[in-house]
C-alpha positions as CSV (number, residue, x, y, z in Angstrom):
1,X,375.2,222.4,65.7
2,X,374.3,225.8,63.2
3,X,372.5,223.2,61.0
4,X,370.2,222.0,64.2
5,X,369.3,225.3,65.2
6,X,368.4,226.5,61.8
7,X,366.5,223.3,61.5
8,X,364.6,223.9,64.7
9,X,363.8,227.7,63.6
10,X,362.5,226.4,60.6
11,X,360.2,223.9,62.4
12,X,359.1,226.7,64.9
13,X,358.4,229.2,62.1
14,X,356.0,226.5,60.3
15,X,354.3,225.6,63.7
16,X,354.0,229.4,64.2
17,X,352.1,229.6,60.8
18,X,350.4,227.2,61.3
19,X,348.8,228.0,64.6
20,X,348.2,231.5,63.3
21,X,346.1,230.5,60.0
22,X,344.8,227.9,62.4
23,X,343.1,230.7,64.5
24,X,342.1,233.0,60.9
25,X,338.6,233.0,60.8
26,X,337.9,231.1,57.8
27,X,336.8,232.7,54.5
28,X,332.6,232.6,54.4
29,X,330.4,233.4,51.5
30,X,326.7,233.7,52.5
31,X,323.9,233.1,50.3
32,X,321.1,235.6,51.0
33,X,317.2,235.7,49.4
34,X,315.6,239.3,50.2
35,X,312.9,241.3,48.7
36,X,313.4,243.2,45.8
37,X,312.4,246.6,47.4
38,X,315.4,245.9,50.0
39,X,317.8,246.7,47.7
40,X,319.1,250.3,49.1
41,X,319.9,249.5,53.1
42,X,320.8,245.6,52.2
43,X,323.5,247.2,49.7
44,X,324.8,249.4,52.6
45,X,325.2,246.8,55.3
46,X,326.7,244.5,53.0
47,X,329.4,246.7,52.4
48,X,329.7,248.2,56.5
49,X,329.9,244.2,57.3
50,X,332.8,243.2,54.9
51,X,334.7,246.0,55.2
52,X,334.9,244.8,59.0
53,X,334.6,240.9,58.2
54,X,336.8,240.8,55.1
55,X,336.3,237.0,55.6
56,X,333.1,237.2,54.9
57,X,331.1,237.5,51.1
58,X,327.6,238.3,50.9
59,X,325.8,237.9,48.0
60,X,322.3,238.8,47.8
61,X,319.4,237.4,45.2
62,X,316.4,239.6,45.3
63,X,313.2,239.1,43.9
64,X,309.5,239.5,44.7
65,X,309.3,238.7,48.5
66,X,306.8,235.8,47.2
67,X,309.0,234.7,44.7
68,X,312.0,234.7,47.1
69,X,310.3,232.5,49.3
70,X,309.4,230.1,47.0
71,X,313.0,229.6,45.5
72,X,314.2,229.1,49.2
73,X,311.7,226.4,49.3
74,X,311.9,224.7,46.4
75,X,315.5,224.6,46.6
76,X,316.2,224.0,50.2
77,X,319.3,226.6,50.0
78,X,319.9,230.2,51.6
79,X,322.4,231.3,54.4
80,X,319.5,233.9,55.3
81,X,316.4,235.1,53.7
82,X,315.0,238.9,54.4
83,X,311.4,239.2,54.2
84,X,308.1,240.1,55.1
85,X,306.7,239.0,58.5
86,X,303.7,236.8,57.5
87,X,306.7,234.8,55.2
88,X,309.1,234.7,57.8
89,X,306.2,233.3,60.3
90,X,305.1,230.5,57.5
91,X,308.9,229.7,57.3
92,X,309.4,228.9,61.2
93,X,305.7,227.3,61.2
94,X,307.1,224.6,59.0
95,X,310.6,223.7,60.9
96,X,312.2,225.9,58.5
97,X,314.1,228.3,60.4
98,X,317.0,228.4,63.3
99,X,316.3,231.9,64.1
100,X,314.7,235.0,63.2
101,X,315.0,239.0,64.2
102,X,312.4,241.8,63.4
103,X,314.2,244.6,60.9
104,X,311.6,247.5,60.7
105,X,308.7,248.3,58.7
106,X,307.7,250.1,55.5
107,X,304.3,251.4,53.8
108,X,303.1,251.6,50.5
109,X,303.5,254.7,48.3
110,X,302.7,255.7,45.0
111,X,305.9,256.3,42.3
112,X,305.7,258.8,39.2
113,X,307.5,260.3,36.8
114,X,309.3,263.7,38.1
115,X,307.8,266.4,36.8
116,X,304.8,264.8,36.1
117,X,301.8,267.4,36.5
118,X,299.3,264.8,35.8
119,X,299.4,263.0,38.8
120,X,300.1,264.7,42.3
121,X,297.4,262.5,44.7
122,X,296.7,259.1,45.3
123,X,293.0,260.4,43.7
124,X,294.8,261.2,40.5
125,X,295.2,257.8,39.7
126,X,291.6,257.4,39.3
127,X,291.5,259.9,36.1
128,X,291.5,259.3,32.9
129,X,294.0,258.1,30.6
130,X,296.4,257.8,33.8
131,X,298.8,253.9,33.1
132,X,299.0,251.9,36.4
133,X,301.5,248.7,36.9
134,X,300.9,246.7,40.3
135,X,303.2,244.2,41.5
136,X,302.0,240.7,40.5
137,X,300.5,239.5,43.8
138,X,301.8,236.0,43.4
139,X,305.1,236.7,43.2
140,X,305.5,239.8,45.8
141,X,303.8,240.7,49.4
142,X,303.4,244.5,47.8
143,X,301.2,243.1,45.2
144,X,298.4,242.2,47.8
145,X,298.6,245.4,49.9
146,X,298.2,247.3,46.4
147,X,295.4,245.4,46.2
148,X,293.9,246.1,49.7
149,X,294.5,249.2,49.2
150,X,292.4,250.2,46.1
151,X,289.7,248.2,47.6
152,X,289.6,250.4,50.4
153,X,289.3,253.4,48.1
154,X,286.3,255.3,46.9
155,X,287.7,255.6,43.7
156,X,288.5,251.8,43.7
157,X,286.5,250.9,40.4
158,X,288.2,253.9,38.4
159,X,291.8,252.9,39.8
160,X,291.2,249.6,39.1
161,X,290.3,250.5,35.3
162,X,293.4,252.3,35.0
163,X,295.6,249.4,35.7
164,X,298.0,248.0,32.6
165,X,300.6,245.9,33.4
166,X,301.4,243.6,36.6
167,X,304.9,243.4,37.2
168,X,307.1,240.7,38.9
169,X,309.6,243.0,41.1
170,X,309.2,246.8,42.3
171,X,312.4,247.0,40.4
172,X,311.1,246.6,37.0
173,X,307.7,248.8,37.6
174,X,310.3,251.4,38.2
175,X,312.3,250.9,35.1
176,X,308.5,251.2,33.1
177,X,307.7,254.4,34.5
178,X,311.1,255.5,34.0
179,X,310.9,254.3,30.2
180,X,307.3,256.2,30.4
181,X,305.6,252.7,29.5
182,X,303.6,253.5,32.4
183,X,302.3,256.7,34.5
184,X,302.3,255.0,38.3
185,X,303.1,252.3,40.6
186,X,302.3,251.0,43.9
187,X,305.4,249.6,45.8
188,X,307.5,250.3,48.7
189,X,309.3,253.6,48.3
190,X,312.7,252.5,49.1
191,X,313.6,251.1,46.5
192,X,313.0,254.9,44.6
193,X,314.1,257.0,47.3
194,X,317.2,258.2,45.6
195,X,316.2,258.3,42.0
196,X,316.1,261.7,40.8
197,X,313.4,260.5,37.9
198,X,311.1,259.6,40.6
199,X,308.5,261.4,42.5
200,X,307.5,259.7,45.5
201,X,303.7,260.5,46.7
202,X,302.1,259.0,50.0
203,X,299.0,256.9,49.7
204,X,296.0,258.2,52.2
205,X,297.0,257.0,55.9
206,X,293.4,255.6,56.3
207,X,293.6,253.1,53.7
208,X,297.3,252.6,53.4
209,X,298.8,249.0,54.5
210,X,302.7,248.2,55.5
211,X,304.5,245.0,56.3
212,X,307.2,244.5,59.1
213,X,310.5,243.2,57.6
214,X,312.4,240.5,59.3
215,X,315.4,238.2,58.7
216,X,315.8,234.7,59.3
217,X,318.3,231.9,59.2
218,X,316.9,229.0,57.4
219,X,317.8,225.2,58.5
220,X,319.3,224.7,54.7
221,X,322.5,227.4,55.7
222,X,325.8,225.7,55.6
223,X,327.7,228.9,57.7
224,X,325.3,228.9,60.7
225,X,327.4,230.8,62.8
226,X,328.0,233.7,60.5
227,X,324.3,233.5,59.1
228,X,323.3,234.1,62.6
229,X,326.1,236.9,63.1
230,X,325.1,238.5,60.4
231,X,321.3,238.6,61.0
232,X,322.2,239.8,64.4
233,X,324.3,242.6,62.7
234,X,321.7,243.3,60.7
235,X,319.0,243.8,63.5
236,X,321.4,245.2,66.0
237,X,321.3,248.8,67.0
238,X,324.1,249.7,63.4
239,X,322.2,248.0,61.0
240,X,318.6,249.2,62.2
241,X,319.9,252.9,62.0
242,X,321.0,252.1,58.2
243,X,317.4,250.9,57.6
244,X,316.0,253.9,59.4
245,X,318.2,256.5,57.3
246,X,316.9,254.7,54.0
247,X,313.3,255.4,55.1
248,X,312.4,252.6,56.7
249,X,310.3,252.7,60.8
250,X,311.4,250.8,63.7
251,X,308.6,248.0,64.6
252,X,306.9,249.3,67.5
């Protein structure tokens, strides 16, 4: 009789265990493509979200926002992808998306050397002698403001001149001006915001451009439910703030 009732503990204890790993939310690593210049808040919400999904791993891949979108193509792969809105609009256009949320937006700003006398305005760049990298415009969205930007300039030609290198990620015109290969770059200021080797200096609100950055769930994902949970995480009111605080603007 002992024997049976041990033997029917046993049985309950393994249905018990079974029924509870049954209703563990099962482990989840999401693949996600972003813009380079995203690094900062991305890095924070990943770390907010799995410390409160410990089931879920999210590993980013950034590159330029062009380049990014181009892998995601080519390779029909990606949980999520975090981009610019003219991307993210091409993406749905072609069938390539189950959702998308609007992030927040960011403007172009110029990035120098800290301590750097030389250059204090956006009209310093136009001086002599003065090293410029831009962001290679077919690889990154930035790369094509920049662009729009000088145009719209008085001092376009002399800017223009002054420009050396064209760089594939905001990431590594950062790294030149920090190895003083170059005096100034054009890219999205987040990425710099907390580098003490880096002075930040706003580009002239009458020619400056910005992008609106949203995220999106391509049709490739194999976690669609946590890909959209995520994104929604990400757009909701917690990750928003996170953007905000890293110097980002709502989209009106």
């Amino acid at each position: 009789m002992k024997n049976k009732q041990l033997f029917l503990i046993i049985i309950l204890g393994l249905l018990f265990n079974a029924l509870l790993a049954g209703c563990s939310p099962k482990e989840t690593t999401l693949s996600i493509y972003a813009g380079d210049a995203l690094q900062i808040p991305l890095q924070e919400i990943k770390e907010v979200y799995e410390k409160e999904n410990p089931h879920v791993t999210i590993n980013y891949y950034y590159a330029g926002s062009k380049t990014a979108e181009a892998t995601v193509r080519t390779l029909e792969q990606g949980d999520m992808v975090i981009l610019s809105a003219g991307i993210i609009d091409g993406l749905s256009k072609d069938d390539l998306l189950l959702a998308s949320y609007p992030v927040a937006t960011q403007s172009a700003s110029v990035i120098v050397r800290k301590g750097d006398e030389n250059i204090r305005t956006w009209d310093d760049l136009a001086k002599d002698g003065v090293r410029i990298a831009l962001i290679n415009p077919q690889m990154g969205v930035i790369g094509t403001l920049s662009e729009k930007i000088i145009s719209q300039s008085p001092l376009a030609d002399k800017i223009r001149a002054n420009v050396v290198r064209l760089t594939s990620d905001p990431s590594e015109s950062l790294r030149l001006i920090e190895n003083n290969e170059i005096d100034a770059a054009i890219i999205f200021p987040s990425i710099a915001q907390d580098n003490e080797n880096i002075t930040i200096l706003n580009i002239p609100a009458e020619i400056n451009q910005g992008i609106s950055i949203w995220v999106g769930v391509p049709v490739f994902t194999t976690a669609e439910n946590e890909a959209k949970a995520f994104a929604e995480f990400m757009a909701g009111e917690r990750g928003l703030q996170i953007f905000y605080d890293a110097g980002f603007t709502p989209i009106q």
